[in-house]
N, CA, C, O and CB atoms as a CASP TS submission, in Angstrom:
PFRMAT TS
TARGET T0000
AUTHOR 0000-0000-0000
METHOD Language model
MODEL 1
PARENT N/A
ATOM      1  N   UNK     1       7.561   5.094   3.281  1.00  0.00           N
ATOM      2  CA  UNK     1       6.227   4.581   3.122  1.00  0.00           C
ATOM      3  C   UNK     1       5.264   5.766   3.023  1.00  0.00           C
ATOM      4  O   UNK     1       5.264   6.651   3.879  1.00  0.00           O
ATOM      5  CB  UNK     1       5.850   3.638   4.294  1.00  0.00           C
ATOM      6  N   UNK     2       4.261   5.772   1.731  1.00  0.00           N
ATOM      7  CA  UNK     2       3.435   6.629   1.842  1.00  0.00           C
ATOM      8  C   UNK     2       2.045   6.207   2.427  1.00  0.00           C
ATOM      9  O   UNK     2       1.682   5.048   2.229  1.00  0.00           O
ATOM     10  CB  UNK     2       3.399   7.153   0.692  1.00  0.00           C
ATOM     11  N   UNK     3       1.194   7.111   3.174  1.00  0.00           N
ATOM     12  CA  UNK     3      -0.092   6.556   3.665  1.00  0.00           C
ATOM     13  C   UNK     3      -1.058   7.383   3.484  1.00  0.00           C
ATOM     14  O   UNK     3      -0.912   8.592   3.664  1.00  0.00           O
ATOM     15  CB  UNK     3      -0.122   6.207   4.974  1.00  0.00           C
ATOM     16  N   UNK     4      -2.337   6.760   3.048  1.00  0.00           N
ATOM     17  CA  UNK     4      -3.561   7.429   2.267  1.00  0.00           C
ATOM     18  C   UNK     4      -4.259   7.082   3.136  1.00  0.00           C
ATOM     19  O   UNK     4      -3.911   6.057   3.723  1.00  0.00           O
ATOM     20  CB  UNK     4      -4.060   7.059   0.835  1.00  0.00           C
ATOM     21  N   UNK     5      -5.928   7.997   3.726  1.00  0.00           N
ATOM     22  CA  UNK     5      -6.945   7.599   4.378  1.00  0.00           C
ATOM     23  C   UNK     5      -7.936   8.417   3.461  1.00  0.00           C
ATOM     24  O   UNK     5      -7.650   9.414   2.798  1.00  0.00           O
ATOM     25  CB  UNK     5      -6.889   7.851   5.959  1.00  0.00           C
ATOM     26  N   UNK     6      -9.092   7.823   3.555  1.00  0.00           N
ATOM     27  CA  UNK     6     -10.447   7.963   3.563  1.00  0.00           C
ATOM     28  C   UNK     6     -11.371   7.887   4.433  1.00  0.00           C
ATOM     29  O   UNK     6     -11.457   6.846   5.084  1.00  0.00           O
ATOM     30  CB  UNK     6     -10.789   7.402   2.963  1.00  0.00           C
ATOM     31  N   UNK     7     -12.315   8.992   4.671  1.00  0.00           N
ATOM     32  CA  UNK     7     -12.953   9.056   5.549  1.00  0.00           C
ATOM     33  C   UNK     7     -14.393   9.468   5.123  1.00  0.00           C
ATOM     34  O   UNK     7     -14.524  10.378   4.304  1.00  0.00           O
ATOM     35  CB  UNK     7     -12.311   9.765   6.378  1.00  0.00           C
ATOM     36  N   UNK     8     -15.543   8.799   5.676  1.00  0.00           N
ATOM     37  CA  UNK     8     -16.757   9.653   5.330  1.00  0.00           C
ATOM     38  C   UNK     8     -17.364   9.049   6.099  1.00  0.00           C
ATOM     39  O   UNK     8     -16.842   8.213   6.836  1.00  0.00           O
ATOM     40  CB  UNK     8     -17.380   9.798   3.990  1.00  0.00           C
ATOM     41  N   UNK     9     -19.160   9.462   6.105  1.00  0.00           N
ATOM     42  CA  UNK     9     -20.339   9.016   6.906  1.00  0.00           C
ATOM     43  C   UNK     9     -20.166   7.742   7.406  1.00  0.00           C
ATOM     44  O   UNK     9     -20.242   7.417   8.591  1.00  0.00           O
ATOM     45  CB  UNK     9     -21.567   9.027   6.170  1.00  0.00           C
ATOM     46  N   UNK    10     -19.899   6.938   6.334  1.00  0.00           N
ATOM     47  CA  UNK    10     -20.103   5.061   6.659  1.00  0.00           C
ATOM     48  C   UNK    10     -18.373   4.241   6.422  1.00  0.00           C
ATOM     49  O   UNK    10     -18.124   3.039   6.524  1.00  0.00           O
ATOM     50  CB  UNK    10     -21.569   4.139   4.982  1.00  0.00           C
ATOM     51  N   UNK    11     -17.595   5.149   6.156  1.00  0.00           N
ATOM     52  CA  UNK    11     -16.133   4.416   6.169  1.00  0.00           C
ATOM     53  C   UNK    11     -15.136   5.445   6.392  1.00  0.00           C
ATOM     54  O   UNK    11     -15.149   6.596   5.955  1.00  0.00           O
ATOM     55  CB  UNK    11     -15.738   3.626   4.753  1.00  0.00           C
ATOM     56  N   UNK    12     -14.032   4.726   7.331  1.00  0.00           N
ATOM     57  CA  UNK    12     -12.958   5.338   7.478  1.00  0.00           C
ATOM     58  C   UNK    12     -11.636   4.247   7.363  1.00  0.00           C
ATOM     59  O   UNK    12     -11.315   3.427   8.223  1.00  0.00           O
ATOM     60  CB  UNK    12     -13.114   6.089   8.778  1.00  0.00           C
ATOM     61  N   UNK    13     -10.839   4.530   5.790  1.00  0.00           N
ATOM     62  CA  UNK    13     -10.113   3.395   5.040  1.00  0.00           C
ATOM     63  C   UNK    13      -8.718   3.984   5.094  1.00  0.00           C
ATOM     64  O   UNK    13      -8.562   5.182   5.333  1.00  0.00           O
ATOM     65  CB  UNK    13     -10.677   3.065   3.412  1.00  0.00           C
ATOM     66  N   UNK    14      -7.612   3.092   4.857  1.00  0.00           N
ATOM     67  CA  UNK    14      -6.172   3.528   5.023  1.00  0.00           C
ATOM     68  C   UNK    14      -5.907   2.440   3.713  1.00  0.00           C
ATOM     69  O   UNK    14      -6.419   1.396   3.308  1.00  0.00           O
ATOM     70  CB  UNK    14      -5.269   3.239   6.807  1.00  0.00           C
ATOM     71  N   UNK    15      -4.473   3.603   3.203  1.00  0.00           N
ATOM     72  CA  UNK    15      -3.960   2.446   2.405  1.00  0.00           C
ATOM     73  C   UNK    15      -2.334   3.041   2.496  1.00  0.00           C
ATOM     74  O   UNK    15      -2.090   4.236   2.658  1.00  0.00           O
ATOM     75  CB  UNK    15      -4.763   2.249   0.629  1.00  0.00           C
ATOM     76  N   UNK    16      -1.533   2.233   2.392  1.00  0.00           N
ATOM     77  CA  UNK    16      -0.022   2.386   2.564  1.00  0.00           C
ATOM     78  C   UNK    16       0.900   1.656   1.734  1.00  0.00           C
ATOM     79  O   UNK    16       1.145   0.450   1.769  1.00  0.00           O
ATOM     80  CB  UNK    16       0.339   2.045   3.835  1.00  0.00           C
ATOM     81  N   UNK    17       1.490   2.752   0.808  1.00  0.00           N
ATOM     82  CA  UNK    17       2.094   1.623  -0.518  1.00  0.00           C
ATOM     83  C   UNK    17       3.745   1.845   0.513  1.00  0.00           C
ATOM     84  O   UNK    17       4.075   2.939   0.970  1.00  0.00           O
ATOM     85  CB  UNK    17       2.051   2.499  -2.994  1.00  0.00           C
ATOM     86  N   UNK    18       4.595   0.518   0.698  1.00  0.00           N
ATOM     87  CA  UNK    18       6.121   0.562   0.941  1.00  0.00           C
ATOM     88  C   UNK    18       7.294   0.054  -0.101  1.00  0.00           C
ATOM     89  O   UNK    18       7.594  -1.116   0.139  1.00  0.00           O
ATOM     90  CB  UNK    18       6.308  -0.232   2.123  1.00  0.00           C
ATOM     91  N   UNK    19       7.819   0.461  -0.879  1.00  0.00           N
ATOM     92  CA  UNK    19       8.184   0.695  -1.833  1.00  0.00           C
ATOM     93  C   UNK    19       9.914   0.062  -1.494  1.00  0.00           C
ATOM     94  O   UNK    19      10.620   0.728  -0.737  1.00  0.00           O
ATOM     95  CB  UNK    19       7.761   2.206  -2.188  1.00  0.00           C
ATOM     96  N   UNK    20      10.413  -1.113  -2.059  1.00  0.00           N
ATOM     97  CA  UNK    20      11.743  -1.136  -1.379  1.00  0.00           C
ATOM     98  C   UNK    20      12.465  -2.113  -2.568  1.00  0.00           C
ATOM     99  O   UNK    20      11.971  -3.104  -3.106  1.00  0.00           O
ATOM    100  CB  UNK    20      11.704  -1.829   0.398  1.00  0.00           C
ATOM    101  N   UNK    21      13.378  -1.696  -2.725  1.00  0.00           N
ATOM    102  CA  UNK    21      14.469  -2.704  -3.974  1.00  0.00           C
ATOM    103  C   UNK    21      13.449  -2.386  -5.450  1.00  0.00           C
ATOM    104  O   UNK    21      13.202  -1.351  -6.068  1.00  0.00           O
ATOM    105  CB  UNK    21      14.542  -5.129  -3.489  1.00  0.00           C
ATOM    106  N   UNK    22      12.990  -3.967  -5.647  1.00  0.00           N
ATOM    107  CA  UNK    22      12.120  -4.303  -6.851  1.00  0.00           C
ATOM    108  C   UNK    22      11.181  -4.894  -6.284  1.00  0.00           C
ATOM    109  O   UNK    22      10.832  -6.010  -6.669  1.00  0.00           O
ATOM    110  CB  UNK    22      12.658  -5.121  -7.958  1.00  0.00           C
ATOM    111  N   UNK    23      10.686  -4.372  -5.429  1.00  0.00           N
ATOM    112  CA  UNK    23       9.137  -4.570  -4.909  1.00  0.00           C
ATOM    113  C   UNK    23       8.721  -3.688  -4.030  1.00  0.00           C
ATOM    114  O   UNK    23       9.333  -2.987  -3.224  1.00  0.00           O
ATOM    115  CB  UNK    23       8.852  -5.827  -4.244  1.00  0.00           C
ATOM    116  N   UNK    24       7.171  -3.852  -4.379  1.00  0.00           N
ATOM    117  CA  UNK    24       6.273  -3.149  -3.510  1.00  0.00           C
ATOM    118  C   UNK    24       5.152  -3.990  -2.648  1.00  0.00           C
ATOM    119  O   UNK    24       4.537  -5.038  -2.844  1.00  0.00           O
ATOM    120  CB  UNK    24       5.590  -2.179  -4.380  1.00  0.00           C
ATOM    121  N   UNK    25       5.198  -2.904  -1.482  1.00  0.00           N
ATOM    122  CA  UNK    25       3.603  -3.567  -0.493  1.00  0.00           C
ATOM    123  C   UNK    25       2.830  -2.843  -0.089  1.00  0.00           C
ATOM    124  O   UNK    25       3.146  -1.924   0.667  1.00  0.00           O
ATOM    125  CB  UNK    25       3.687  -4.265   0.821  1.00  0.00           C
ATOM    126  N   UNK    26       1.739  -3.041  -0.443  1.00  0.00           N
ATOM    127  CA  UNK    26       0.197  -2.150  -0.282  1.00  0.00           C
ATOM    128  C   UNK    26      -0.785  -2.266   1.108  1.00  0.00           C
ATOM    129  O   UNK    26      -1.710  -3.078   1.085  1.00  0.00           O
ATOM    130  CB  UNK    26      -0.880  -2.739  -1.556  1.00  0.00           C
ATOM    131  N   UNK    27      -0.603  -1.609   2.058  1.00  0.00           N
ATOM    132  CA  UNK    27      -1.577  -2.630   3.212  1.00  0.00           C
ATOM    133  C   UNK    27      -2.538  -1.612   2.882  1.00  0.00           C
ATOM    134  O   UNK    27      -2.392  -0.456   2.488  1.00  0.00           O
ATOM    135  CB  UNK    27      -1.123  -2.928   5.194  1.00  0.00           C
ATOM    136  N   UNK    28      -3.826  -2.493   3.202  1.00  0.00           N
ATOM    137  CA  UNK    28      -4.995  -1.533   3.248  1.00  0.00           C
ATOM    138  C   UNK    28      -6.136  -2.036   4.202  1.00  0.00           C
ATOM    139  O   UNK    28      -5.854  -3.032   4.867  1.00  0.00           O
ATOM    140  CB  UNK    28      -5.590  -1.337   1.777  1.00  0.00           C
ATOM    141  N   UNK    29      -7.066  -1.628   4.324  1.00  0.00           N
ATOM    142  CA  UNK    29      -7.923  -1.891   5.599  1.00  0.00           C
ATOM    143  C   UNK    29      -8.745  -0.768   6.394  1.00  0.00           C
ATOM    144  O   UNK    29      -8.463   0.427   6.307  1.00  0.00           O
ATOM    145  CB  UNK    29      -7.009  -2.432   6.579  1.00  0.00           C
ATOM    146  N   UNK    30      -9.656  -1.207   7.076  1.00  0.00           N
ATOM    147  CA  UNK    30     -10.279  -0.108   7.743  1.00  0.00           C
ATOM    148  C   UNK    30      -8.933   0.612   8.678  1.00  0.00           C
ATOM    149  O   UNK    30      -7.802   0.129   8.744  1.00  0.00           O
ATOM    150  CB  UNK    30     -11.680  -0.734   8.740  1.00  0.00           C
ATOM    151  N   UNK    31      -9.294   1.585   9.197  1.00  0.00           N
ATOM    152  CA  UNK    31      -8.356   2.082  10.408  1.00  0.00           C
ATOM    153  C   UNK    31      -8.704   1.634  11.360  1.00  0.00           C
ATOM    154  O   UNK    31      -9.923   1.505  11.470  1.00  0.00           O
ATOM    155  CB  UNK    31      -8.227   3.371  10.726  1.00  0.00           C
ATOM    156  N   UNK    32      -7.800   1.167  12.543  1.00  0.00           N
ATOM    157  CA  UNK    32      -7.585   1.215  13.346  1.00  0.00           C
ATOM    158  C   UNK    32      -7.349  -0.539  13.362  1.00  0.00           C
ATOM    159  O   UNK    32      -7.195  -1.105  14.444  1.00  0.00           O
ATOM    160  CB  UNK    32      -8.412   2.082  14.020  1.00  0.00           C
ATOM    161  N   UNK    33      -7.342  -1.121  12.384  1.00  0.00           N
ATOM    162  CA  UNK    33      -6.671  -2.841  12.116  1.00  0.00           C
ATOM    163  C   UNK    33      -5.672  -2.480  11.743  1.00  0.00           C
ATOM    164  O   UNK    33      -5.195  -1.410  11.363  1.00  0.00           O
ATOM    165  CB  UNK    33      -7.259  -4.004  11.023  1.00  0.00           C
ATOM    166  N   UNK    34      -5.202  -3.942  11.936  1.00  0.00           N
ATOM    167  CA  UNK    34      -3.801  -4.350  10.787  1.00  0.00           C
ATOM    168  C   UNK    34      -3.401  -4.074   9.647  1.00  0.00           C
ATOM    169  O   UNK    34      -2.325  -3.644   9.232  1.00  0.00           O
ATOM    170  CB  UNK    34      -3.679  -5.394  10.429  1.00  0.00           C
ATOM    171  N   UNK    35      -4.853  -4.498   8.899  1.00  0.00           N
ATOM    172  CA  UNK    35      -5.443  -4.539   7.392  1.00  0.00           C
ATOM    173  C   UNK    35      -5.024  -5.960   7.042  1.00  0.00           C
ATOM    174  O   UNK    35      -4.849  -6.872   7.849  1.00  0.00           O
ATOM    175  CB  UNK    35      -4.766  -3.306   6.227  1.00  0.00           C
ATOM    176  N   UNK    36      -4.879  -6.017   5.609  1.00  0.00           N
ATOM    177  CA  UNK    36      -3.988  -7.271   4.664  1.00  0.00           C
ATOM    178  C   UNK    36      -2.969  -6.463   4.319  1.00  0.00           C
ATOM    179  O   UNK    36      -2.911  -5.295   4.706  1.00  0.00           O
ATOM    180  CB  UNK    36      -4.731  -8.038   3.149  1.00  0.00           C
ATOM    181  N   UNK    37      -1.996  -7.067   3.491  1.00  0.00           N
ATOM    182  CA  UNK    37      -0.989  -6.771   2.276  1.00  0.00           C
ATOM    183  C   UNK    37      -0.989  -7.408   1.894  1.00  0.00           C
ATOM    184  O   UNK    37      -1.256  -8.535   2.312  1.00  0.00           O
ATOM    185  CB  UNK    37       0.102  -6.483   2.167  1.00  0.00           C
ATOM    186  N   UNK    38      -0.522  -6.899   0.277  1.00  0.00           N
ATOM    187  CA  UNK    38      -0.401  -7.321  -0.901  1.00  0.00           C
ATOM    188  C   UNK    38       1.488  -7.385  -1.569  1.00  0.00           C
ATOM    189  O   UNK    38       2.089  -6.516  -0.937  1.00  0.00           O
ATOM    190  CB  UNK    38      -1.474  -6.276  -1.670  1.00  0.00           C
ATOM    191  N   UNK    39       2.230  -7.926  -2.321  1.00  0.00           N
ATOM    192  CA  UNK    39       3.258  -7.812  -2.248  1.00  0.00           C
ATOM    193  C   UNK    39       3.418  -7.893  -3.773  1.00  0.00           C
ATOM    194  O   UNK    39       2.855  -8.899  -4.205  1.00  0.00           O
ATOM    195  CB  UNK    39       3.855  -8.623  -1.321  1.00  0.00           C
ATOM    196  N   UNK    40       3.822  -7.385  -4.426  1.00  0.00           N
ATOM    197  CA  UNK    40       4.440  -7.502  -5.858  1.00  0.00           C
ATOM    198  C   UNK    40       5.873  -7.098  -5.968  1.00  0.00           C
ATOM    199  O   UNK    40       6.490  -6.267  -5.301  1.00  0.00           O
ATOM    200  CB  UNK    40       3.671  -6.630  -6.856  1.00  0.00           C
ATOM    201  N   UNK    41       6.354  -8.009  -7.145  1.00  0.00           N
ATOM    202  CA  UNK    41       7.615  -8.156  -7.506  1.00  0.00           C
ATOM    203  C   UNK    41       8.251  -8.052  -8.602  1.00  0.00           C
ATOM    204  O   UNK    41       7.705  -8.526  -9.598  1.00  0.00           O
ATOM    205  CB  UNK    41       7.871  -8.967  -7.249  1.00  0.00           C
ATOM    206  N   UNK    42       9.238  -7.573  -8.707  1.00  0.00           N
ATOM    207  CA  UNK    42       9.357  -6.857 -10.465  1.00  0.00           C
ATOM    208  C   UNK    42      10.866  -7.394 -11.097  1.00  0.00           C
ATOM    209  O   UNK    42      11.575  -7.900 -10.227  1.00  0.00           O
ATOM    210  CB  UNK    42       9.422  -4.658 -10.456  1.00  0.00           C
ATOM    211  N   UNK    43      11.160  -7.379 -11.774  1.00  0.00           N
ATOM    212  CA  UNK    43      12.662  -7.838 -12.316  1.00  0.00           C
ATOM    213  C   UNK    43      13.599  -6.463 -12.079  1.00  0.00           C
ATOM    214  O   UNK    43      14.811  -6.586 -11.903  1.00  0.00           O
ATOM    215  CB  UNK    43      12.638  -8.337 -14.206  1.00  0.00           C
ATOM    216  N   UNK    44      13.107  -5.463 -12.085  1.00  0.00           N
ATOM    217  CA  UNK    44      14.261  -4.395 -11.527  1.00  0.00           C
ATOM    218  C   UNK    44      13.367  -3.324 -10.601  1.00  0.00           C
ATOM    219  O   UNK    44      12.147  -3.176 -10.531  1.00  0.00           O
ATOM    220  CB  UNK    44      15.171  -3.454 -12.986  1.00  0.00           C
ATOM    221  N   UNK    45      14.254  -2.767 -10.048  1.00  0.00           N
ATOM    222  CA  UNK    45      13.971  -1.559  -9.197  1.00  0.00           C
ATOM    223  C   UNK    45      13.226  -0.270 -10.064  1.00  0.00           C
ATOM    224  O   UNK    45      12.472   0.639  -9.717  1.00  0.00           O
ATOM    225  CB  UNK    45      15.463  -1.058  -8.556  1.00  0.00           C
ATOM    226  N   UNK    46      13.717  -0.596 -11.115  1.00  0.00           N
ATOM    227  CA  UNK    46      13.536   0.884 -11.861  1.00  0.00           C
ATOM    228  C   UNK    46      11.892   0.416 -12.592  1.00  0.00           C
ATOM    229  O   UNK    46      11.043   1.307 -12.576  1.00  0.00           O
ATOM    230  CB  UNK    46      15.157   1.340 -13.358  1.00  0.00           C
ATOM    231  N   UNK    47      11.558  -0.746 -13.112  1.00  0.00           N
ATOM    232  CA  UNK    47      10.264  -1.441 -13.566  1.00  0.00           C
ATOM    233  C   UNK    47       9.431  -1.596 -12.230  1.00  0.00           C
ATOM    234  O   UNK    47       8.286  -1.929 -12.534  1.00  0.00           O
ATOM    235  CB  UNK    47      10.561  -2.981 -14.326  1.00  0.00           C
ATOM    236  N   UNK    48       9.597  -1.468 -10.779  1.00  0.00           N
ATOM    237  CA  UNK    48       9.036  -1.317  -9.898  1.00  0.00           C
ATOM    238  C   UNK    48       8.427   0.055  -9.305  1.00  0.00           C
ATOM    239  O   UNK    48       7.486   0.100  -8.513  1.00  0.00           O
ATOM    240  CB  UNK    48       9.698  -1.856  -9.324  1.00  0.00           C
ATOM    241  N   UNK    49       9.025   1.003  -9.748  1.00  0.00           N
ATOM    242  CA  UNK    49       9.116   2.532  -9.672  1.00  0.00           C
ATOM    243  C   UNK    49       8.127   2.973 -11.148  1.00  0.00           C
ATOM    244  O   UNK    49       7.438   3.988 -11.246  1.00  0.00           O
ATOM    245  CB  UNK    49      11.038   3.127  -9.734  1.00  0.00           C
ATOM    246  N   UNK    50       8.194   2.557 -11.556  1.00  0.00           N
ATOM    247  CA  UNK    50       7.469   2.832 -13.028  1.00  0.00           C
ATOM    248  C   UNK    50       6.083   2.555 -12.828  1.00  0.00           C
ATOM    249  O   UNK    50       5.250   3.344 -13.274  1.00  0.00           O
ATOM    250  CB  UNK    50       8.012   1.865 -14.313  1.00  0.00           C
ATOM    251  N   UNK    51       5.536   0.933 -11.851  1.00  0.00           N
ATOM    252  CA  UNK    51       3.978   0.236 -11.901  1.00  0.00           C
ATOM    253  C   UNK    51       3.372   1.597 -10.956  1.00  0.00           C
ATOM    254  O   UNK    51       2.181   1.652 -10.647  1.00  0.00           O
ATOM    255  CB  UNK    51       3.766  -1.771 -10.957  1.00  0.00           C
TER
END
């Protein structure tokens, strides 16, 4: 899993793409929540690696 933050004056944001088979999941959200996720699904592993 890779994980991205942003930080400045008025926001401090996370985002985390997890990458597994032929799909991916994106959580994102302020820090220090849960966040949401998002889930997409692809017909192969290799067309999932490509988006």
């Amino acid at each position: 899993m890779r994980r991205f933050t942003y930080s400045d004056a008025k926001s401090h944001k996370f985002w985390a793409i997890d990458l597994k088979g032929s799909s991916f999941t994106v959580t994102f959200g302020r820090v220090g929540t849960a966040g949401q996720s998002q889930t997409k699904t692809f017909p192969t592993a290799e067309k999932a690696t490509a988006w």
